[in-house]
N, C-alpha and C positions, 0 to 999 in steps of 0.2 A: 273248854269248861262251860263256856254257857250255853253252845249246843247241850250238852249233858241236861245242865238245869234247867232249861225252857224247852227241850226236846221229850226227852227222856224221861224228864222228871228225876235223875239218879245223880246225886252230890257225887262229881266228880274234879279230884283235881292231878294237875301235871307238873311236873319238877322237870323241866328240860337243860339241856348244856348238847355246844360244840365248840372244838377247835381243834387246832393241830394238834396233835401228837409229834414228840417229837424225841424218843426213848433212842437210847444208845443204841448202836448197831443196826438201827430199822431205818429206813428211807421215811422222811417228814411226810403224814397221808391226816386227812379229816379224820375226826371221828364225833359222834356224836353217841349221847345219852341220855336215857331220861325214866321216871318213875313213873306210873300212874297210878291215885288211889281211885278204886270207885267203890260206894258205900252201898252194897248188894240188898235188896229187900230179903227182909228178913222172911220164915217160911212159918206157917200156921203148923205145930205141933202135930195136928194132924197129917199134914204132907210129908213133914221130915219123917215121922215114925213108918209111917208106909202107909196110915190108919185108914186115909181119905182121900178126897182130895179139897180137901182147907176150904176155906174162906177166904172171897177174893181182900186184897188190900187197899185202902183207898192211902193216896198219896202223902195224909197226914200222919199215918202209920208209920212211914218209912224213916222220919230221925225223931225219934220219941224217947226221956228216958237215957237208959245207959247208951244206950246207941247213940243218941248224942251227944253224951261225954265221948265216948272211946271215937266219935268222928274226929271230934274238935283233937284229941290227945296225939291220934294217929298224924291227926296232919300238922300238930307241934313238932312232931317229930320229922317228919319231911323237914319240916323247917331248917331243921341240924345238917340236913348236906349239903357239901358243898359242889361248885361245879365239878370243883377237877374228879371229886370221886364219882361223878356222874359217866366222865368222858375216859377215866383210867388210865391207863391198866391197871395201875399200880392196887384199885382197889376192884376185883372182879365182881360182878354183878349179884353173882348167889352172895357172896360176904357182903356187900353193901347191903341188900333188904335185912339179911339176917342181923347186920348191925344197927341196922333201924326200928326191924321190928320183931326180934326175938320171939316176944311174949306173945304177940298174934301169927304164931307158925305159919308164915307165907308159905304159899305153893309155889314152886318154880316150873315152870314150864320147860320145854325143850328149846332151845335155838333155833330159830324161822330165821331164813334172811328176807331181808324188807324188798318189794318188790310188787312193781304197779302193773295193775289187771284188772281189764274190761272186760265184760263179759257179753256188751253190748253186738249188735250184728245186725246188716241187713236183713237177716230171717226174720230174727227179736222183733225189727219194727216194723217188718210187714206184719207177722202175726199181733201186734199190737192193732195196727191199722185194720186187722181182720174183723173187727168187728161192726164194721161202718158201710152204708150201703152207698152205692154210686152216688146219689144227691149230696152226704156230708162227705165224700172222699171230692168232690167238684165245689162245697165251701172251704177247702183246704188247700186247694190248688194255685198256686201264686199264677199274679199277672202272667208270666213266660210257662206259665204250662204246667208245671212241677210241683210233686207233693215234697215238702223236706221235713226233716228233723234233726235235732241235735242232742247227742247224749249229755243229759245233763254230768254226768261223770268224766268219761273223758275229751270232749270237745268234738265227737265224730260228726264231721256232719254227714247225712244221708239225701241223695237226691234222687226221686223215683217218680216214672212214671207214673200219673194217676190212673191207665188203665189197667196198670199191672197191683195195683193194691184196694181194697175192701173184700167184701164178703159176696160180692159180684165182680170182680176182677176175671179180666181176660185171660187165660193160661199160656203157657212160652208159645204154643202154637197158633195163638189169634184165634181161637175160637170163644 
């Protein structure tokens, strides 16, 4: 939530829950649950109708007015769930939003399963590194020789020669 607000700029909040499951006939497994609201900037009249394309928004625009009641209402309402119907089964996901937020016809999405992906790559950071000429690929070169990096996402580290990365870099054949 406070990435959201000091990142983003975009009033966001999260209802989370886990614990076991533990429904008759099923073997006892995790599960977990959780809402997200995020309060969308609104669109200049002009953009929605097709007319233009709008007026930018500056960030005091974004909870003004009714939008800031129906923030404050919508997230009274989160307030009413409880975990278990967060974690289920007993209450399925489409009924749960629906029973919170009827009146703002939520869109449901399709079922994604959750699952972690880099997209990071030794290519990725040499072509990052490609923009740098011998002299700052050699201020980057640690004591023992080596240029490294770390994906700040998934922890990759990279260890490369310094002749084999900038914008003068050697090619596989040492020319």
């Amino acid at each position: 939530e406070a990435y959201f607000a000091q990142s983003e700029q975009l009033p966001t909040r999260f209802q989370l829950s886990f614990g076991k499951s533990s429904t008759p006939g099923v073997a006892e497994h995790w599960r977990a649950g959780g809402v997200m609201l995020q309060h969308m900037p609104k669109a200049s009249p002009l953009a929605a109708s097709g007319e233009g394309t709008g007026d930018l928004l500056a960030a005091d625009d974004l909870l003004e007015g009714d939008a800031s009641e129906n923030w404050n209402r919508v997230n009274i309402l989160l307030d009413t769930v409880e975990e278990i119907e967060l974690i289920g089964p007993q209450v399925p996901p489409n009924d749960l939003l629906l029973r919170l937020f009827h009146e703002e016809v939520p869109r449901v999405f399709d079922v994604q399963p959750v699952k972690f992906g880099c997209t990071c790559s030794e290519e990725r950071v040499r072509q990052s590194l490609s923009i740098y000429s011998a002299r700052d690929i050699k201020t980057m070169t640690t004591d023992e020789g080596r240029v490294t990096a770390d994906c700040q996402f998934c922890g990759t580290h990279y260890d490369l020669d310094p002749e084999s990365v900038g914008f003068e870099a050697k090619d596989n054949n040492g020319e």
